[in-house]
Residue frames as qw, qx, qy, qz and C-alpha x, y, z in Angstrom:
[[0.780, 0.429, 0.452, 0.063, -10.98, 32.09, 46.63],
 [0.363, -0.217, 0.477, 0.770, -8.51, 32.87, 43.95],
 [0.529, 0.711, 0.374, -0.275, -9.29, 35.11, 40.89],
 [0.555, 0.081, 0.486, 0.670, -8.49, 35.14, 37.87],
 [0.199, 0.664, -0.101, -0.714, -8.58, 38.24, 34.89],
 [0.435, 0.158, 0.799, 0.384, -10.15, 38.00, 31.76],
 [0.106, 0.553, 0.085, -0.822, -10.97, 40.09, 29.02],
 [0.389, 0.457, 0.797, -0.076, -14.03, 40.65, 27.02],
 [0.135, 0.200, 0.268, 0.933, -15.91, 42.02, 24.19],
 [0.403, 0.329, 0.413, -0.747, -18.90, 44.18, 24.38],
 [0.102, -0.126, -0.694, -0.701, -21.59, 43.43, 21.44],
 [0.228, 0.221, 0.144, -0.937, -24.54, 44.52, 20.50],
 [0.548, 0.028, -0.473, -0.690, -26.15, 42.08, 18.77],
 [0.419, -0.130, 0.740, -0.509, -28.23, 39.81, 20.28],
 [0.798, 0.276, -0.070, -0.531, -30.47, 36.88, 19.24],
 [0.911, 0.231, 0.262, 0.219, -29.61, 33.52, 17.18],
 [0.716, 0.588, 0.074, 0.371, -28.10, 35.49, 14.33],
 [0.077, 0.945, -0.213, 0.235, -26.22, 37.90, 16.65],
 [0.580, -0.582, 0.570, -0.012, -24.32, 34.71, 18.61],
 [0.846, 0.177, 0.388, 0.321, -23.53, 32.85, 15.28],
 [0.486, 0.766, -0.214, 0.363, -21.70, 35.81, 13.83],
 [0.520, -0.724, 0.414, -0.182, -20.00, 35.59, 17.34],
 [0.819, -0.167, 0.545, 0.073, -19.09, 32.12, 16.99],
 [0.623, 0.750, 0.004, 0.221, -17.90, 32.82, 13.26],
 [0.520, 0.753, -0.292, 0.277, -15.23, 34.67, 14.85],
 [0.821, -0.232, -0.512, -0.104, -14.63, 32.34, 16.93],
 [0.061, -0.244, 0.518, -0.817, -15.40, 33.98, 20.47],
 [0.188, -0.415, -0.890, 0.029, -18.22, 32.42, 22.50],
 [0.319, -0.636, -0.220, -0.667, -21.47, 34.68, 23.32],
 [0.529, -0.210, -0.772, 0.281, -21.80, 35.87, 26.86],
 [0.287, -0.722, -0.296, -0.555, -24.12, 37.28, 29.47],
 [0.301, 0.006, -0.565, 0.768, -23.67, 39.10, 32.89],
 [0.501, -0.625, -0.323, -0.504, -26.54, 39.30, 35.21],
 [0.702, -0.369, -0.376, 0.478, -27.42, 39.95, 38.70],
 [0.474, -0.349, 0.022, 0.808, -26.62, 42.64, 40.91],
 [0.239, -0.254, 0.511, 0.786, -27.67, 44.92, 37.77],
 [0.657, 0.493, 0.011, -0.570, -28.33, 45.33, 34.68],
 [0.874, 0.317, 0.368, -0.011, -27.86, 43.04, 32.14],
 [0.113, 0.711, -0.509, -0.472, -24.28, 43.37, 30.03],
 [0.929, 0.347, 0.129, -0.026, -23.65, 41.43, 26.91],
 [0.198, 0.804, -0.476, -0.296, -20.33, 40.68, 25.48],
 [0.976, 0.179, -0.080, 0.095, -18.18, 37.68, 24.50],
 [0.419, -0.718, 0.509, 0.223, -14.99, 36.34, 25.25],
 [0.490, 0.494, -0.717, -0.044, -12.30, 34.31, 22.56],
 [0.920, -0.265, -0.047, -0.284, -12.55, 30.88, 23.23],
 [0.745, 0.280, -0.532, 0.288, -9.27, 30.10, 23.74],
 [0.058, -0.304, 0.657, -0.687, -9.26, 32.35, 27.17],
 [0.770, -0.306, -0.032, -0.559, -12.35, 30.04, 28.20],
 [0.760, -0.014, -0.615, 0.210, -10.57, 26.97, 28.75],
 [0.272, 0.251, -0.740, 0.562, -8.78, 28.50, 31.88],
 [0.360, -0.165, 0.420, -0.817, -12.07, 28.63, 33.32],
 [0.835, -0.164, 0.155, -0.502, -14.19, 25.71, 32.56],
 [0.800, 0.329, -0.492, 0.100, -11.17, 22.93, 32.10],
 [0.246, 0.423, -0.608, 0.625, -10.47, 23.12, 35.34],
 [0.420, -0.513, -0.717, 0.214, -11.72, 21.41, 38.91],
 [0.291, -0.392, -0.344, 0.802, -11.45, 25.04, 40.68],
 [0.060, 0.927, 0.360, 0.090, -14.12, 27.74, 40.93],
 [0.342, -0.058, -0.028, 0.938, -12.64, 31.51, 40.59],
 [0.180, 0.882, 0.374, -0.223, -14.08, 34.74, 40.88],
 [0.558, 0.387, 0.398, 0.617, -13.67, 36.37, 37.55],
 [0.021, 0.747, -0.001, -0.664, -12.43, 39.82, 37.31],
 [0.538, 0.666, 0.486, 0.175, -14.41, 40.68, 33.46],
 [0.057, 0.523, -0.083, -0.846, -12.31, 43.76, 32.14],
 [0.429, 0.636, 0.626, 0.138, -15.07, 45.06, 29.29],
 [0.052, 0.881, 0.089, 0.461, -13.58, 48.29, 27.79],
 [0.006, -0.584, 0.294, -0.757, -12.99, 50.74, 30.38],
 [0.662, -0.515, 0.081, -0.539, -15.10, 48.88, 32.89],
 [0.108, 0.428, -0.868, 0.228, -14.36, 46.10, 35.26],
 [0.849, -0.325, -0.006, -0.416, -17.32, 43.38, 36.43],
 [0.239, -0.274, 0.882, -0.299, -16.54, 40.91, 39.48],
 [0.876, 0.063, -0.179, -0.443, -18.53, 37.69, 38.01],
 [0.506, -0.283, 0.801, -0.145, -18.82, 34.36, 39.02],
 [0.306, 0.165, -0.710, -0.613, -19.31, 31.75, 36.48],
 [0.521, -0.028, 0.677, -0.519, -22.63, 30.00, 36.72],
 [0.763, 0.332, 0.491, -0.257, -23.46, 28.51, 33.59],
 [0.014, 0.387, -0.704, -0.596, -21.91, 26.87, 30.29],
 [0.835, 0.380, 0.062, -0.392, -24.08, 25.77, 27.47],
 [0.358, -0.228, 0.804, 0.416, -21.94, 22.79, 25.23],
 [0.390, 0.414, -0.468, -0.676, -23.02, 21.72, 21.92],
 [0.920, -0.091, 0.192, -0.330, -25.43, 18.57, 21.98],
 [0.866, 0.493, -0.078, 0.013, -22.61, 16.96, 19.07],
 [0.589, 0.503, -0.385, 0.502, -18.79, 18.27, 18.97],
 [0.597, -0.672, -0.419, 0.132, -19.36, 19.70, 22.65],
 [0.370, 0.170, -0.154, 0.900, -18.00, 22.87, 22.08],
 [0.090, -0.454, -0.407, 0.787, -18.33, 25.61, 24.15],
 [0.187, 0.573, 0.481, 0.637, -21.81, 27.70, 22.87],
 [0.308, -0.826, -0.039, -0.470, -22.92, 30.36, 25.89],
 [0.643, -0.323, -0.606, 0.339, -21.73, 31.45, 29.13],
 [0.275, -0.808, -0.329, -0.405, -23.43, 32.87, 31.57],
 [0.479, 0.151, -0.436, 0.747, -21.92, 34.81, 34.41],
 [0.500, -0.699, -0.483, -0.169, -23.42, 36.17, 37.68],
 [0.319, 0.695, -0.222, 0.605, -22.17, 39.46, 39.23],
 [0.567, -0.042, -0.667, 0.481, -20.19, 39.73, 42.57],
 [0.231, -0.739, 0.156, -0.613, -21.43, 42.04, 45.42],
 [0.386, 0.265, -0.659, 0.588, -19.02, 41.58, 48.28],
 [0.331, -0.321, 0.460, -0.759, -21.63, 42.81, 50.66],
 [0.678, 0.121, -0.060, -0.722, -23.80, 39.65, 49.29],
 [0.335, -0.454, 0.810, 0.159, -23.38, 36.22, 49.44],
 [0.554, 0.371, -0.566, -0.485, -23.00, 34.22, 46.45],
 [0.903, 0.157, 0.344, -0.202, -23.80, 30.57, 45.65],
 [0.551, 0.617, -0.527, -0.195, -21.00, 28.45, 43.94],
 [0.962, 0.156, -0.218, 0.054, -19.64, 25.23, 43.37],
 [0.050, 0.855, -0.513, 0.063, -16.55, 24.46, 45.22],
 [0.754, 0.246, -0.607, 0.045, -14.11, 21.57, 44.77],
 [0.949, -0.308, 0.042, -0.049, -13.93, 18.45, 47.66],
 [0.405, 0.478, -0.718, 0.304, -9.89, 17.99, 48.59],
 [0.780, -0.576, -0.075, -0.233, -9.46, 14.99, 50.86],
 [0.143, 0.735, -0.618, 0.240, -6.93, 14.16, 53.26],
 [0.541, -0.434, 0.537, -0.480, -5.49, 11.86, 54.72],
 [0.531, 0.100, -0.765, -0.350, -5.77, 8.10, 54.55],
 [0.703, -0.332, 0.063, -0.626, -8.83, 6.17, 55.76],
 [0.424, -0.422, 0.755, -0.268, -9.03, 3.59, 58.17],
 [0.917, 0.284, 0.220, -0.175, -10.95, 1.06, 55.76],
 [0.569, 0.709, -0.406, -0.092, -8.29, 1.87, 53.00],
 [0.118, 0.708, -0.651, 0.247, -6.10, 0.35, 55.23],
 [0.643, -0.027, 0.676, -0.360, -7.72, -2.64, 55.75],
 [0.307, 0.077, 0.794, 0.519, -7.84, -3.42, 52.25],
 [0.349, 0.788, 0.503, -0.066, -10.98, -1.04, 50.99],
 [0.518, 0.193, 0.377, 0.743, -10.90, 0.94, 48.40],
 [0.041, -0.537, -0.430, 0.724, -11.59, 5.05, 48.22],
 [0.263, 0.515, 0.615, 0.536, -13.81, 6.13, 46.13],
 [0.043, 0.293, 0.138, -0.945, -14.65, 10.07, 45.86],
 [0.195, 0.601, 0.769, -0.096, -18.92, 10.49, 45.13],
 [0.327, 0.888, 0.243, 0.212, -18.92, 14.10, 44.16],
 [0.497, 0.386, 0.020, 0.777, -15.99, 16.31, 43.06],
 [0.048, 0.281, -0.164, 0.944, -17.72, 19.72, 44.13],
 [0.175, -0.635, -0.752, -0.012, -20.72, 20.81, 45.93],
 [0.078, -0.745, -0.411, -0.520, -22.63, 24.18, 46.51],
 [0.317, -0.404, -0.562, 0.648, -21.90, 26.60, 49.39],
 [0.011, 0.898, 0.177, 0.403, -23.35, 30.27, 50.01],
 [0.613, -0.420, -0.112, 0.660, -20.75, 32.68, 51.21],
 [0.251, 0.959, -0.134, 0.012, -19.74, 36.14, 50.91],
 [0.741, 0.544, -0.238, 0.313, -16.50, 36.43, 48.32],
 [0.155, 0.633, -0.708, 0.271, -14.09, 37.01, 51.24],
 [0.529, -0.456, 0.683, -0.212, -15.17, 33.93, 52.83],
 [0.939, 0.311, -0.093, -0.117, -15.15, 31.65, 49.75],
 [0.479, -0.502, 0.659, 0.291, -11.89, 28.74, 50.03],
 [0.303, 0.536, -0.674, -0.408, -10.38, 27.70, 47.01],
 [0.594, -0.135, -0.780, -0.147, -11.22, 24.11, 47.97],
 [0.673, -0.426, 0.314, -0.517, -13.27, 22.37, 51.49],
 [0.015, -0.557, 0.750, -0.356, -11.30, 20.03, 53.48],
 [0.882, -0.261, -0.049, -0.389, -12.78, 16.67, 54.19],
 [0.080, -0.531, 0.810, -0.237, -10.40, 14.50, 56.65],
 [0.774, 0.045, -0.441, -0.451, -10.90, 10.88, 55.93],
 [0.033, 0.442, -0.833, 0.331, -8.89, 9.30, 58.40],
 [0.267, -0.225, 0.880, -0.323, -11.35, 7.78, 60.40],
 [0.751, 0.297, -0.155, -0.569, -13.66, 6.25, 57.48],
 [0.359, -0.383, 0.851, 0.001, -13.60, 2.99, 58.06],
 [0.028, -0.069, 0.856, 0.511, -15.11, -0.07, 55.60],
 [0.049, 0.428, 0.775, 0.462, -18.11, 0.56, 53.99],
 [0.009, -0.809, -0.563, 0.168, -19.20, 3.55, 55.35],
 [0.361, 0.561, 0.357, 0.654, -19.30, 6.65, 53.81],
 [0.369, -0.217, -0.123, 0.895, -18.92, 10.68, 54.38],
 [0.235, 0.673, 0.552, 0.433, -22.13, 13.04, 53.49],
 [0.191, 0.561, 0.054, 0.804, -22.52, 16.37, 53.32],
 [0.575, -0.743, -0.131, -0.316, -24.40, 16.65, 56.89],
 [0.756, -0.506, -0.187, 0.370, -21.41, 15.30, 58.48],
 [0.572, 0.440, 0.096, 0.685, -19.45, 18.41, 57.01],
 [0.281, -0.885, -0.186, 0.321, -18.70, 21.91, 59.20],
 [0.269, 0.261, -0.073, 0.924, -16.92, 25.37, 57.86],
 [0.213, -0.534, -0.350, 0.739, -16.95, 28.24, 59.50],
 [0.295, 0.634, -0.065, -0.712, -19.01, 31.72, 57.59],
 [0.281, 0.321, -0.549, -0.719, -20.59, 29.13, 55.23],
 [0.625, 0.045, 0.570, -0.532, -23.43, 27.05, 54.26],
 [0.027, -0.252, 0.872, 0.420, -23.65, 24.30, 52.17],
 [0.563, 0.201, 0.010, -0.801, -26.62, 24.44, 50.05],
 [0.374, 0.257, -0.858, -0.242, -25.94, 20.79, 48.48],
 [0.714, -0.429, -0.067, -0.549, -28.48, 18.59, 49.99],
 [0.517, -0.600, 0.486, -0.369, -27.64, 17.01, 53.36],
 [0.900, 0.049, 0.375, -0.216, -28.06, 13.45, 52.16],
 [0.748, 0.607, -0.238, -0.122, -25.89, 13.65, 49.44],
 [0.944, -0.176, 0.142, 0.241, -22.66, 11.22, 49.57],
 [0.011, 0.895, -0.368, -0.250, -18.76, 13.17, 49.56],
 [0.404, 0.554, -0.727, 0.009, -16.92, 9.73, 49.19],
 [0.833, -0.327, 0.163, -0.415, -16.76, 6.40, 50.88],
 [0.408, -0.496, 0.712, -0.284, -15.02, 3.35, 51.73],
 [0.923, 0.057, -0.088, -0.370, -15.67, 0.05, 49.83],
 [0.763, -0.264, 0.589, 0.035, -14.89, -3.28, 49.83],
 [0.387, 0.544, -0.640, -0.381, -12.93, -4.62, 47.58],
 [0.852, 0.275, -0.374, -0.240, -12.18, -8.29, 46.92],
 [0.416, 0.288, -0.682, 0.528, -8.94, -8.55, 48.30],
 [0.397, -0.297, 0.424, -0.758, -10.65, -7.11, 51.83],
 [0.805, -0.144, -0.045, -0.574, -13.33, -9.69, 51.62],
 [0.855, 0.156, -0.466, 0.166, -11.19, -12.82, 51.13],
 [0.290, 0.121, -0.719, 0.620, -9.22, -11.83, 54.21],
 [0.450, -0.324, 0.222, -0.802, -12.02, -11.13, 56.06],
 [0.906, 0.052, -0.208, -0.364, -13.22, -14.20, 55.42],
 [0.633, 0.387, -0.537, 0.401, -9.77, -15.87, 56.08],
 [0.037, -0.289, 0.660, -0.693, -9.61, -14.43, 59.47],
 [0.624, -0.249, 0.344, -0.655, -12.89, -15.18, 60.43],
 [0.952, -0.012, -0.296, -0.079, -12.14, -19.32, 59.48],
 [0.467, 0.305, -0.656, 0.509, -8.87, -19.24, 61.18],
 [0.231, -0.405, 0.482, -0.742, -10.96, -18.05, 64.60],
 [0.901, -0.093, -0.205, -0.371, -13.34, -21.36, 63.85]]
C-alpha cells in the first residue's frame, strides 16, 4: 500500500471551544488512537484533501514535532450544511498487527454480457479487508471477463492471498445488466428462430 507524509500540529486544547479556535485557523482538529495512547493535534486543511479526495487508501506517515506516528485514516466527520471537513480521526499502525481498511475495487477486463449488449455497472467502489501493512495492495483485482448478462460478482466469489475481507459475503462488487438495446435483440433473435 502506498504512503503518503503529512505534517501535523500538536494542541492542547481540547473540547468544543478548543476545536473551534482550531478551525478559526483554519486547520481541522485531529485524533490518534490505538496501539497507544491517545495524541491530539491538527493538520491545515489544505494538506487534507490529498487524503480524503481521493478513491485510494494510504498509510499515513504523521510527522508531529520530533515524532513520527504510522496512522491509518479511519474516520472524517463533514459538516451537516457546507460539508466541510470538521474531525479526523486516525488509527495507529503496528506492523506486527493487522489493520482493518477500506480498499478500492479496480476491474479488468471486459465482460462477457458487456459484449452482448449489457451494460457494467460497478456496486461498491471499496470494501474492508484485515491485513498486516506489508500485505495491504493499493487496489484488489476483480477480473470480469467471464460476467455474463445479468449476473453479478460478490464479495464471496473474491480470493487474495494474506487477507480477509471483512465486508460481508453477500454484498454485490458490480454486475452485468440489461440494457434496452440487449433486450430488443434478444428478442429479435428469438422471433427470427420462430
Amino acid at each position: 500500500m502506498q504512503t503518503i507524509e503529512l505534517t501535523a500540529t500538536s494542541r492542547d486544547a481540547f473540547g468544543k471551544k478548543g476545536a473551534k479556535s482550531v478551525r478559526r485557523e483554519g486547520s481541522i482538529p485531529c485524533v490518534i488512537y490505538g496501539n497507544g495512547e491517545n495524541v491530539h493535534c491538527s493538520l491545515d486543511y489544505s494538506v487534507t484533501r490529498a487524503i480524503i479526495d481521493t478513491p485510494n487508501s494510504y498509510i499515513i506517515n504523521l510527522l508531529i514535532g520530533d515524532k513520527t506516528e504510522s496512522v491509518v485514516l479511519r474516520e472524517v466527520q463533514f459538516h451537516p450544511v457546507n460539508d466541510t471537513v470538521r474531525h479526523i480521526d486516525f488509527y495507529r499502525v503496528d506492523a506486527k498487527k493487522p489493520i482493518m481498511i477500506e480498499v478500492p475495487i479496480k476491474l479488468e477486463g471486459v465482460a462477457e454480457g458487456v459484449k452482448m449488449g449489457g451494460k457494467l455497472s460497478l456496486a461498491k467502489r471499496r470494501v474492508s479487508v484485515l491485513a498486516l501493512t506489508k500485505d495491504l495492495p493499493d487496489f484488489l483485482t476483480v477480473d470480469v471477463t467471464p460476467l455474463e448478462l445479468g449476473k453479478s460478482i460478490f464479495v464471496s466469489d473474491l480470493k487474495f492471498e494474506n487477507l480477509t475481507i471483512v465486508t460481508p459475503a453477500t454484498t454485490a462488487i458490480c454486475a452485468v445488466k440489461m440494457t434496452r438495446a440487449a433486450r430488443g435483440a434478444a428478442a429479435a433473435a428469438a422471433n427470427t428462430k420462430k
